[in-house]
C-alpha positions in Angstrom: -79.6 17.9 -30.7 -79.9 21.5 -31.3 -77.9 25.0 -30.7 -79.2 27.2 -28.7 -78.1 30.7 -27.7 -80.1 31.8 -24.7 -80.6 35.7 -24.1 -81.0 37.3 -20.6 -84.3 37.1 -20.3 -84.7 33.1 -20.9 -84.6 31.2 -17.2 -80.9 29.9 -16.5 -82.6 26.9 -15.0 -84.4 25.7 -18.3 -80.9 26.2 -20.5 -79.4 24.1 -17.5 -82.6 21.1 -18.1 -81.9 21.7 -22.0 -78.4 21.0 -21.2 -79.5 17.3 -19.7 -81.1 16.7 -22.0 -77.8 17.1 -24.7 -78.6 20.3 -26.3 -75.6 22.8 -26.6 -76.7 26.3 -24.9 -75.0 29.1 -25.1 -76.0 32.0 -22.6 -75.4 35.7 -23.2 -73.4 35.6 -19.5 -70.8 33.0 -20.8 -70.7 34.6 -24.1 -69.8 37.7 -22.1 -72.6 39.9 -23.8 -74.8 40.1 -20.7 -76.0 44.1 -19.4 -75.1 45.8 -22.3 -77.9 46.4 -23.9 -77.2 44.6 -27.3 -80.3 45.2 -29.6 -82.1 41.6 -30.7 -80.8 42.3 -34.1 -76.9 41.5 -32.8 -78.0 39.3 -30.4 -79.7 37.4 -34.0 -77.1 38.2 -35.6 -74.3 36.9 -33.2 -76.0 33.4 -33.2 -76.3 33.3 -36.5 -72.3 34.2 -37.0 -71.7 31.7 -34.4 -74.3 28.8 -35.7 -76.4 28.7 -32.7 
């Protein structure tokens, strides 16, 4: 199954479904990188670093 990191902007309900259905999601809330304005080249780059 695949990796996924989830930014703030993607529904917490379909990460939850992708969840049942055995992917591994990571959210930028449990990650602790939500409301900070993190430009999509970190956020890239932090799933990258982490192999999301």
């Amino acid at each position: 199954m695949a990796r996924l990191y989830a930014d703030e902007q993607f529904p917490r309900d379909v990460s939850e479904q992708l969840r049942t259905m055995g992917h591994d999601v990571l959210t930028v809330q449990e990650a602790g990188n939500a409301n900070l304005g993190i430009p999509d080249e970190e956020v890239l780059a932090f799933a990258v670093s982490n192999k999301l």
